[in-house]
N, C-alpha and C positions, 0 to 999 in steps of 0.2 A: 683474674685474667688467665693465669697456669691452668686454673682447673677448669677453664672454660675450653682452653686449647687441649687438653688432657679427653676433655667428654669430645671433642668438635675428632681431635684424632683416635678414637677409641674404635676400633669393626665394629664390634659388638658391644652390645651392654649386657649381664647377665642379671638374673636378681640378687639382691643380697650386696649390689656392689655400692649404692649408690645412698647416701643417708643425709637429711635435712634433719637440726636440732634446735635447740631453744634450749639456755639455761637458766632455769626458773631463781639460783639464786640470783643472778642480774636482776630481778625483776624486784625482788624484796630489797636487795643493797638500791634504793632510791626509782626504782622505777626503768630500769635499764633496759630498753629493748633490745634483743638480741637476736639473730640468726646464723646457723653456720650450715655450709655445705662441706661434703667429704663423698671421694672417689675414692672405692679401693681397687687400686691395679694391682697389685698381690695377693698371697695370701697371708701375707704379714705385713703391707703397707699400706698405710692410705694416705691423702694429700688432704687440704682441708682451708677453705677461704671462711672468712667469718665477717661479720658487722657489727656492731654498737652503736647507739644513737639515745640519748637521753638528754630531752631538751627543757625540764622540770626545774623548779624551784618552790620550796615550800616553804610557807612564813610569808610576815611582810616587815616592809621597812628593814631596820638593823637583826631582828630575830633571823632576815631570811638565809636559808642554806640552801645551796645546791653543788651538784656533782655531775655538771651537766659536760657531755663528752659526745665524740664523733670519733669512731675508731673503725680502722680495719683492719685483718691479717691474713695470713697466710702459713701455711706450715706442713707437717706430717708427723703422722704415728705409727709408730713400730708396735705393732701387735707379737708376744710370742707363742700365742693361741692360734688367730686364726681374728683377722678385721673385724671389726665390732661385736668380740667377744673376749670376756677375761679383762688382765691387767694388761695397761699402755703404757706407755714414754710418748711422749713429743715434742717437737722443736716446732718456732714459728719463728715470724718477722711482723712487727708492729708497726702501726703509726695513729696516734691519738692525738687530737685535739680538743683541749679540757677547757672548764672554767671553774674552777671549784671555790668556796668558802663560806664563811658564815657560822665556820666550827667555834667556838667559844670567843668571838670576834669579827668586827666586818670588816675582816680583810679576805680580798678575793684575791686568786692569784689562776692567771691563764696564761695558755700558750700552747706549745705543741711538741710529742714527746717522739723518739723514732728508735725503734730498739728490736732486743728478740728477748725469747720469755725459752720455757722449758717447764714441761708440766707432768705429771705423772695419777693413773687412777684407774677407775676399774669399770668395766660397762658389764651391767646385767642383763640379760636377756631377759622382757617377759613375755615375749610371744613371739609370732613369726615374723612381725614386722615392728615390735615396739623394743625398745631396750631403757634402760637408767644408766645414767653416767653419773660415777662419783670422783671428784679430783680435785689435786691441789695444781697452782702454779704461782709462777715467779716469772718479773721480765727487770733489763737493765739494760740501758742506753743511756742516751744525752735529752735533755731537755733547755729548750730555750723557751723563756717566761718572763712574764712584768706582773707586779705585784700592784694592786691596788688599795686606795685607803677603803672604801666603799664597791660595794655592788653596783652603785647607779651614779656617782658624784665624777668618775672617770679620771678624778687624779691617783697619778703615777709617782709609788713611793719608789722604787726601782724596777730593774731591769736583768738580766743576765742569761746566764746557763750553768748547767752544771750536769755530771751523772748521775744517774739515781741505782736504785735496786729497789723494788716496791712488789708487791704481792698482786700479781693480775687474775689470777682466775682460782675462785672459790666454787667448781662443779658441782650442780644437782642440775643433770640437763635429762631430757627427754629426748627422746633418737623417734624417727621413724624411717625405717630401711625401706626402701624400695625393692 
């Protein structure tokens, strides 16, 4: 919504300011679709919405795993180059709602997480409108969650919340600058 209000109040648009990405590691950690948008209104800042959506499960019965999620954010990066070029820093604000399990066991545990992350990485240029992004990140909030005995049996072994600190984003994205 910011960055829709950000484009909606901008005069102009120039090129080079405005970039749609995809991060191809989301796509191999389980099938993750992903898209993000980023304005740069500096020349050291940009703002940045994103989505996640992975609605998968593989296996059947007790074997089956998934990592299935609905997430959005929102955030900025401090470029000290020049926006979508060189190393980054960035700050967001998260909010996911997961289902995950089936890791060495059929217990499923969902719910929904609300937090902010911090990420840092490098964007390559290779052409005049294509770039590579390489990055690590981190987020940490509150989560409230019920655990399951089963994927499909819907009994409830508990319940609660707690804070986390968990690893959000593993970078290999694809840019295309407008």
């Amino acid at each position: 919504m910011f960055l829709l209000f950000l484009l909606a109040s901008a005069p102009s648009l120039n090129a080079q300011e405005l970039s749609l990405s995809t991060n191809v590691a989301d796509y191999l950690a389980g099938g993750t679709m992903n898209l993000e948008f980023a304005y740069g209104f500096a020349r050291h800042w940009s703002v940045n919405a994103g989505a996640k959506y992975n609605p998968f499960s593989y296996g059947k019965g007790t074997e089956k795993i998934q990592l299935k999620q609905r997430s959005l954010s929102a955030g900025a990066r401090w470029w000290p180059w020049h926006i979508y070029s060189g190393w980054w820093v960035g700050a967001k604000l998260q909010y996911q709602e997961f289902n995950e399990g089936g890791y060495g066991g059929p217990l499923t545990t969902q719910g929904d997480r609300y937090g902010g992350g911090l990420s840092a990485g490098y964007s390559r240029m290779l052409g005049e409108h294509f770039n590579i992004d390489f990055g690590l990140g981190l987020w940490t909030g509150y989560s409230i969650y019920s655990i399951y005995q089963c994927q499909t049996c819907g009994r409830r072994l508990s319940s609660g919340s707690k804070a986390f600190v968990l690893p959000n984003d593993i970078i290999l994205g694809i840019n295309y600058i407008f």
